[in-house]
N, C-alpha and C positions, 0 to 999 in steps of 0.2 A: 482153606483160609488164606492163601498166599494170594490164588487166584481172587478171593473178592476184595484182598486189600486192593490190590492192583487194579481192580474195577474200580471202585472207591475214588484210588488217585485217579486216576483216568475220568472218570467223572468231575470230580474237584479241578482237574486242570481244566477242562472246559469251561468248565464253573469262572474260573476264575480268569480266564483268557476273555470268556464271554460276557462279563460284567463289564468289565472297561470301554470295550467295543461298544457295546447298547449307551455307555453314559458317555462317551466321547463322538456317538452319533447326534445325542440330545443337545451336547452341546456346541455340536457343528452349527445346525438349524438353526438354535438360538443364537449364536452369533452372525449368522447371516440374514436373522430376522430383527435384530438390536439395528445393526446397520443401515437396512430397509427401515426403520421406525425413525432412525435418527435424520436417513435424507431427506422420508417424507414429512418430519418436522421445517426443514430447513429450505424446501421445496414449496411449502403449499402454506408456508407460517403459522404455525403450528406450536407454540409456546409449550404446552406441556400433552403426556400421552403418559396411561397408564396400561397395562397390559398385563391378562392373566393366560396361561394355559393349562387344559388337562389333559393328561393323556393316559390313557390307562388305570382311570381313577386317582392318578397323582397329578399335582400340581407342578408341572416340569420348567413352568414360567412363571413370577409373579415377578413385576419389579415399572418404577415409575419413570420416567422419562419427561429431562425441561422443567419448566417453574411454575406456581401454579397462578401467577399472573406477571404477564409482560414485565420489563424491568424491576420486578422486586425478587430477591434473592434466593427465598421459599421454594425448596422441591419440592415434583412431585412425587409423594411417594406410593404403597400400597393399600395406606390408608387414607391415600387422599380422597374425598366425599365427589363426587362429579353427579351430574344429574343425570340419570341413563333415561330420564325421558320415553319416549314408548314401549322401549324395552319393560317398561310398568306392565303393559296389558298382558303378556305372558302370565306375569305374577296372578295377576286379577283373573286370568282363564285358569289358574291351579288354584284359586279359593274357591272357585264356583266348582270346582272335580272335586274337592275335599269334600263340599256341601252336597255333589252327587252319589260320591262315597256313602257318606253318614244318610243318605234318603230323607232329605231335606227336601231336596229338587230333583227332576231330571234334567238331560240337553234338553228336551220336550216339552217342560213347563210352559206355560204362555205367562209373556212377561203382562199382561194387564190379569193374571190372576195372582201376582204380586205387586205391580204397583197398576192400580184399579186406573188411576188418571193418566194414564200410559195416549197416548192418541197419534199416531202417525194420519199424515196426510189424507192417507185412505181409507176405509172402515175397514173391509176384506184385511189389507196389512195389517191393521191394528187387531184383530182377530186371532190372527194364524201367527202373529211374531212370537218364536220362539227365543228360550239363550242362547241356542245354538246361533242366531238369529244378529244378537247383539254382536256377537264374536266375529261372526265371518264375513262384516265387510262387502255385503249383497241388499243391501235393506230400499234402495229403490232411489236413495238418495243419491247426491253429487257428491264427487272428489271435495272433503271437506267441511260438508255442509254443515253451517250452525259453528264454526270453528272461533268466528265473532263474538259469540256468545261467552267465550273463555279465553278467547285470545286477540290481543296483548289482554294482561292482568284485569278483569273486570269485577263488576259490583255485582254482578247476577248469582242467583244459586241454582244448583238442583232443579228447583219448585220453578223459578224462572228458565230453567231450559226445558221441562217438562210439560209448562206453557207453550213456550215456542214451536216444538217440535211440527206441530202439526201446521205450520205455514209454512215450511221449508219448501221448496219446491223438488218434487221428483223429477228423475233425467232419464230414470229405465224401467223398468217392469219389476217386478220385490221378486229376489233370490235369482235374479238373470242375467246381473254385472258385477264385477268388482269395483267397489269404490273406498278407497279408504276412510272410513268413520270415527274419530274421536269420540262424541256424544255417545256412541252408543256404549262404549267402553266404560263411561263415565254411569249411565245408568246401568252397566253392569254393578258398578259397584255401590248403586242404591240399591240393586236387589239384593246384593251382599248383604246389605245395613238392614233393610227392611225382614229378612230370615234369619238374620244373628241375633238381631236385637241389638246391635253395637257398630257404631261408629267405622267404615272402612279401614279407616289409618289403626284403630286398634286390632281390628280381626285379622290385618295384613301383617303388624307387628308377631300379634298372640300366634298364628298358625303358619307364618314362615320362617320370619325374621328370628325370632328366639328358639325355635327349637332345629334354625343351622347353627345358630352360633351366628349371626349375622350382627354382631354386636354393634358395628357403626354406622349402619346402615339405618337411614331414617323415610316414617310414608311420603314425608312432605319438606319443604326447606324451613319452615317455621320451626318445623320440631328438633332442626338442628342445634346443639346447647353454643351459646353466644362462647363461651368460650373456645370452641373450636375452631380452630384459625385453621384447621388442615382443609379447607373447602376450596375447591379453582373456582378463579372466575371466568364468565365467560366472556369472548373476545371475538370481534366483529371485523374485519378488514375492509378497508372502505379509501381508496384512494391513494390504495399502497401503506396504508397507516394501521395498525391492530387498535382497536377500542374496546375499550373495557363497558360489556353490557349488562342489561340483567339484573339477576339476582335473588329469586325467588324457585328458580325451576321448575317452571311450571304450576306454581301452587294451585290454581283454578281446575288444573287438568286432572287432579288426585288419579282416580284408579283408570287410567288411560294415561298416564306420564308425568307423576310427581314425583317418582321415588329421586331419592340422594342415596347413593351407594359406593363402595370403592372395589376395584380388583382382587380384593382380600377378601372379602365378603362378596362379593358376586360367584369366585371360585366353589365357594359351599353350594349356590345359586346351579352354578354347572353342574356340579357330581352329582345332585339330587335328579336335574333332567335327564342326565346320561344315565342313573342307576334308575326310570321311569319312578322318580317319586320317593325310593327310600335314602334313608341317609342312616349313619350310624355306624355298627362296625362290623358290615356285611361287606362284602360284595359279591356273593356267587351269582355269576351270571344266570345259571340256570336258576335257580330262586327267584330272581330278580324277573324272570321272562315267565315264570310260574304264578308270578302277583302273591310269592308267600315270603316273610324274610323269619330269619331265626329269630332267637329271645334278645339279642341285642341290637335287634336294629327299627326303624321306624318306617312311616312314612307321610309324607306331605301327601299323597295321593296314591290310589294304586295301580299298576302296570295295566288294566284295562282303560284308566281315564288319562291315562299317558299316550296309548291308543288312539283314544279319540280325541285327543288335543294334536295328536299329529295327523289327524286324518284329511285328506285335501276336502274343503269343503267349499271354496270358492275358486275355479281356474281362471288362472291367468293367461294373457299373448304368452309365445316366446319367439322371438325373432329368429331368421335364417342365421345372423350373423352369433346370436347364442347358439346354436345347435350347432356350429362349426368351430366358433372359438374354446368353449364351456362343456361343449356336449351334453348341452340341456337341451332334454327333450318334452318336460312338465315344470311348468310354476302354476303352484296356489297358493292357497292361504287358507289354513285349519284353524285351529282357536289357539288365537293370542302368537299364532308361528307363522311366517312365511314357510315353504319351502319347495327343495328345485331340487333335481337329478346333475350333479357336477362329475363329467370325467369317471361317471361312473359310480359314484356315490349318490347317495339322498342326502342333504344339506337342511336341516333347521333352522331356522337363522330371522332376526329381526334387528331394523336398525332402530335409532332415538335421535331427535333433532329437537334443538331450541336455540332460542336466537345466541348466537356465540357458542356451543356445544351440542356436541355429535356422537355417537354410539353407537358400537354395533357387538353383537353377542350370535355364535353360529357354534352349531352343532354338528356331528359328523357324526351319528350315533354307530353305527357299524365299524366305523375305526376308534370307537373309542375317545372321539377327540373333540374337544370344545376348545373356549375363546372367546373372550372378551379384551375390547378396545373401548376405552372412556377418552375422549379430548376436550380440552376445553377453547376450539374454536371450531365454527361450523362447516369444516371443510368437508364434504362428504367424499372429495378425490384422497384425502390421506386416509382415512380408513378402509377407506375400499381398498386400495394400492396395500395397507399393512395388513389384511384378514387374508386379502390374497395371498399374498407373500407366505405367509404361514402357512395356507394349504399347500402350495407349491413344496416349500419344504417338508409335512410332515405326510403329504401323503406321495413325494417323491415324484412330482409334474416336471414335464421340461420346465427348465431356467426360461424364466421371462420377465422384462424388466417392466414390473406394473407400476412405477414411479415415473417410469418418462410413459409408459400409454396412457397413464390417468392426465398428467402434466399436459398431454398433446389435445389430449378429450379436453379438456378444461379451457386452454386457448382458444381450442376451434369453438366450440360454446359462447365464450364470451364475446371470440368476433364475429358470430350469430348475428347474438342480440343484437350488437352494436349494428350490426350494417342493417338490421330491420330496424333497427329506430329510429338511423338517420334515414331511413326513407320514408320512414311513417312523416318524420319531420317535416321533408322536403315535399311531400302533398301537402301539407296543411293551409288553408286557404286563410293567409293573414290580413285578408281583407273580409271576411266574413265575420261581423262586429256580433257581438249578442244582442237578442231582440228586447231585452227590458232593459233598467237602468240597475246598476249593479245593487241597488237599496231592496231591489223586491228579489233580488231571489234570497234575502236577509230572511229566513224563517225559523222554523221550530219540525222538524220534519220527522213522521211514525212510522215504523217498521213494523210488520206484527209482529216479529218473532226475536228481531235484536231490541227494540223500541226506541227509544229518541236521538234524534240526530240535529246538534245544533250550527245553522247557518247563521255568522253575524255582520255586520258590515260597521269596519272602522278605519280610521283613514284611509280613506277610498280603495279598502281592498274588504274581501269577501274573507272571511275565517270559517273553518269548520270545525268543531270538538264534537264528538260521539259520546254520548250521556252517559254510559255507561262504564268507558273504557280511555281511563284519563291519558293514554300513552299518546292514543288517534286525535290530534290536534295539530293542524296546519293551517296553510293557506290555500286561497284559489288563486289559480293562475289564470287567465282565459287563453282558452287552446283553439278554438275557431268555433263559431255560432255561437249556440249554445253551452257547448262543452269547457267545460272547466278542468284542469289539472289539481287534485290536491296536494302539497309539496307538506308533506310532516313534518315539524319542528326535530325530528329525533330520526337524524339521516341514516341511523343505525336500522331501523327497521326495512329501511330498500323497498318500500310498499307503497310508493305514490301511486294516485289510482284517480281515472278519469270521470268525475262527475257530467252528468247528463240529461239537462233539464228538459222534460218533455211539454209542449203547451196545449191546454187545450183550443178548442176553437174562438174560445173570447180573450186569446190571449195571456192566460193565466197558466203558469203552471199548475200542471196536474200532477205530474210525480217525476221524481230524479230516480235516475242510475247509475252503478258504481262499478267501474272495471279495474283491474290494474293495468296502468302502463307497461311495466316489464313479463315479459314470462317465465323470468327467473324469482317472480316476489313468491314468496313460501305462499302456499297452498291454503294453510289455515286463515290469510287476509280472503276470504269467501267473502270479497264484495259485489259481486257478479249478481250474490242470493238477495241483494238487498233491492225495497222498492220501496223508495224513500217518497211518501204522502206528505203533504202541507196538511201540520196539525190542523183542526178544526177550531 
């Protein structure tokens, strides 16, 4: 009896020696990742940052950082609403597992045996596109494509990108490249609507959102309640100046990057991914890796379609300089995940961007650890430099200062651009006048797939508004020959893009083309795809 008291105590001193230690580690990390979060607010301007982590099934970090719009007084807090933006299409690849779940669908399914007007470029493609299909980012198209059709904010639906689709122009062979695809994300979540019976934003609500507990978490910005003032805005830097942009979150984008969510609610978001699907008040590992959970506990999806959402389905490059720094030796992309081998780990992970807000959500499923980062400006060096930072600490990487490496990336970047522009400048033949009189290239111009694009001519300058998309309205500038600069009225977008009249041989135009000037303008400006016709 003496003997197991004394085990006993000798156990309980461990106990108790050994508790302090674990939660005076947790909170070493976190304050050496507060710190990082605070420089790289002040570093790269960065107004507000909200941040959650898990680790071990517990929430070891929730807490918001900065304001939730430039000079007004407003924290951010835990429940501040931030747009996580692509970080949606995760979501929308776990309705489609639920739906595989229940034998609804398979990955296998061919999406025109769901939605019959389905038409890609090709017939062959349009035959053999699977879901799995939609999800993995190989579908034959470009970086983008059709991104016009939804972005900035347009008038088009569904039904009109479902039109479109089959004018887009192919860049590789179906299932041979990655490229990253919005559209298809979004006709994921028509085939959601079209086997529910019900509206995307409510089957995203009914089968994720409520049964985490994901209480303020909304599908779309609309559905946010006007009283809610805890919402960031988003914030655009532009000549050393923050602007306040936006405002809708992507609404057009729905099940490829509408959601509005906050760190409080995306945490429930993590524990479900790390526990492969269940939530509730389980967590045996071994259960959880078995695809069975007790009488208490649920699941969003089960440990086999957790499997195949992690499975690499599309490969990516990796560079020498990642295999040396990262010790990445694979990226892909599975459905709705990035992921890459880190220092030794497999890493899950996807970011979210919108004009003025940034995102990024990463997974560590073998340590147990996840993370999310919401900002509300689109700096994609400050979250990079704070998710790092985080691995650094939690899974104990040498000390490395990712706030001055992203800081040094970023200048050298910007004095890139800059010194290719002023050379592109300094060719320009300003002596090469355009061939007609500025009134005729004044037209009405058709796209197949975006549709009308209006050219006007008033006080002797040329105007452009795209029919669709009231954001895209500027001027022409003439750039030499034929070619024209569009200069947008709304300098927040960074997306002036060079118009390109082509003639034919009686002198007339036959059709314009659309580049961007910068190689820094976001990806979703796909004006490259367009091949602007003089109406008939």
């Amino acid at each position: 009896m003496k003997l197991l008291s004394r085990t006993l105590f000798s156990v309980t001193l461990i106990l108790s020696l050994a508790v302090p230690a674990q939660a005076s580690s947790i909170a070493e990390k976190n304050s050496k990742i507060e710190q990082a979060i605070s420089q790289a607010m002040d570093t790269f301007q960065v107004p507000g940052v909200a941040v959650a982590i898990v680790k071990n099934n517990k929430v070891v970090m929730s807490k918001g950082f900065g304001v939730i719009e430039q000079g007004k007084s407003a924290k951010v807090t835990v429940d501040t609403l931030f747009g996580i933006a692509s970080n949606t299409k995760a979501m929308t690849a776990a309705l489609l597992a639920n739906l595989v779940d229940e034998g609804k669908l398979t990955w296998q399914t061919k999406v025109i045996d769901v939605i019959p007007e389905f038409q890609m470029p090709d017939a062959y493609v349009t035959r053999e596109f699977t879901i799995v299909d939609l999800l993995a980012h190989n579908s034959g198209l470009g970086l983008g494509a059709g991104d016009l059709m939804i972005w900035p904010n347009t008038s088009l639906t569904n039904a009109d990108i479902l039109k479109g689709l089959k004018y887009l122009p192919e860049v590789s062979s179906f299932r041979s490249e990655f490229a990253y695809d919005n559209l298809m994300y979004i006709l994921a979540g028509e085939v959601i609507t079209r086997i529910t019976g019900q509206p995307w934003q409510e089957v995203i609500q009914q089968r994720i959102f409520t049964p985490l507990g994901m209480d303020n978490t909304r599908a779309t910005y609309s559905l946010i309640e006007k009283q809610n003032k805890n919402v960031a805005r988003a914030h655009v830097p532009l000549n050393g100046k923050l602007n306040v942009v936006g405002g809708n979150f992507l609404e057009k984008f729905s099940s490829a990057g509408s959601v509005a969510s906050s760190v409080h609610d995306m945490s429930f978001w993590l524990q479900a991914q790390l526990n492969q699907g269940a939530y509730g008040d389980i967590l045996d590992a071994d259960l959880v890796d078995e695809g069975s959970v007790d009488g208490n506990a649920s699941r969003l999806f089960s440990a086999k379609q957790s499997r195949a959402m992690w499975q690499p389905r599309t490969l990516l490059s990796v560079s020498d300089k990642a295999t040396k720094q990262d010790k990445t030796h694979f990226s892909a992309y599975g459905l709705g995940w990035f992921m890459k081998d880190y220092h030794g780990v497999k890493l899950i992970h996807h970011s979210g961007g919108i004009l003025g807000m940034v995102s990024k959500v990463v997974l560590v499923p073998e340590e147990d650890l996840a993370m999310v980062i919401l900002t509300n400006q689109q700096s994609g060096y400050a979250f990079n430099a704070i998710y790092l930072q985080i691995l650094n600490e939690y899974l104990e990487l040498p000390e490395k200062d990712w706030i001055a490496y992203y800081y040094d990336k970023q200048q050298k970047s910007k004095a890139k651009e800059e010194n290719r522009l002023e050379k592109m400048a300094d060719s320009v033949n300003k002596n090469a006048s355009h061939s007609l009189v500025l009134a005729e290239y004044a037209q009405t111009y058709v796209d197949n797939w975006y549709g009308e694009i209006h050219i006007s001519f008033k006080n002797n300058k040329l105007h452009m508004q795209f029919g669709n998309t009231a954001a895209l309205k500027g001027t022409l500038e003439h750039y030499q020959h034929n070619t024209f600069i569009v200069r947008w009225h709304d300098r927040t977008l960074e997306a002036d893009a060079f118009v390109n009249f082509n003639l034919n041989a009686e002198g007339n135009i036959s059709y314009a083309t659309m580049k961007a000037v910068s190689r820094a303008t976001d990806f979703s400006f796909d004006f490259h795809d367009l091949k602007l016709v003089p109406k008939k």
